[in-house]
C-alpha positions, 0 to 999 in steps of 0.5 A: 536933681537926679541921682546918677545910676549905675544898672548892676545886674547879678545872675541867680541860678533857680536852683540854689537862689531858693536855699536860705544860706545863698549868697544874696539872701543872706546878705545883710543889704540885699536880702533878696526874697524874689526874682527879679528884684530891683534895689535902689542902694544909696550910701550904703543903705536901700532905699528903695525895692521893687520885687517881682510883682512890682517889677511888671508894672510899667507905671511903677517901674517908670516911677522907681527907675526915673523919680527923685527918690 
């Protein structure tokens, strides 16, 4: 059976996203690297990331967004 999800979306401004010590950089979870990046969080953990490239692929988007894991 499916997780349920909740779409959280979090505005980067170009500028400021590139400096090492922005705040979704540096956080331990996200890590975030690139623009746009989806994370699939469970309990805490990630288990899942497209990054930028990935994200414009509709086969694996499709497969990130409604697989089982």
């Amino acid at each position: 059976m499916p997780y349920p999800f909740v779409y959280v979306t979090c505005d980067v401004e170009r500028g400021p996203y590139r400096q090492a010590d922005y705040t979704y950089r540096a956080d331990p979870l996200v890590k975030l690297r690139c623009v746009p990046t989806l994370l699939r969080i469970r309990n805490g953990e990630v288990v899942g990331r497209l990054n930028d490239v990935q994200c414009q692929s509709l086969p694996t988007l499709e497969e990130f967004l409604l697989g089982d894991e």
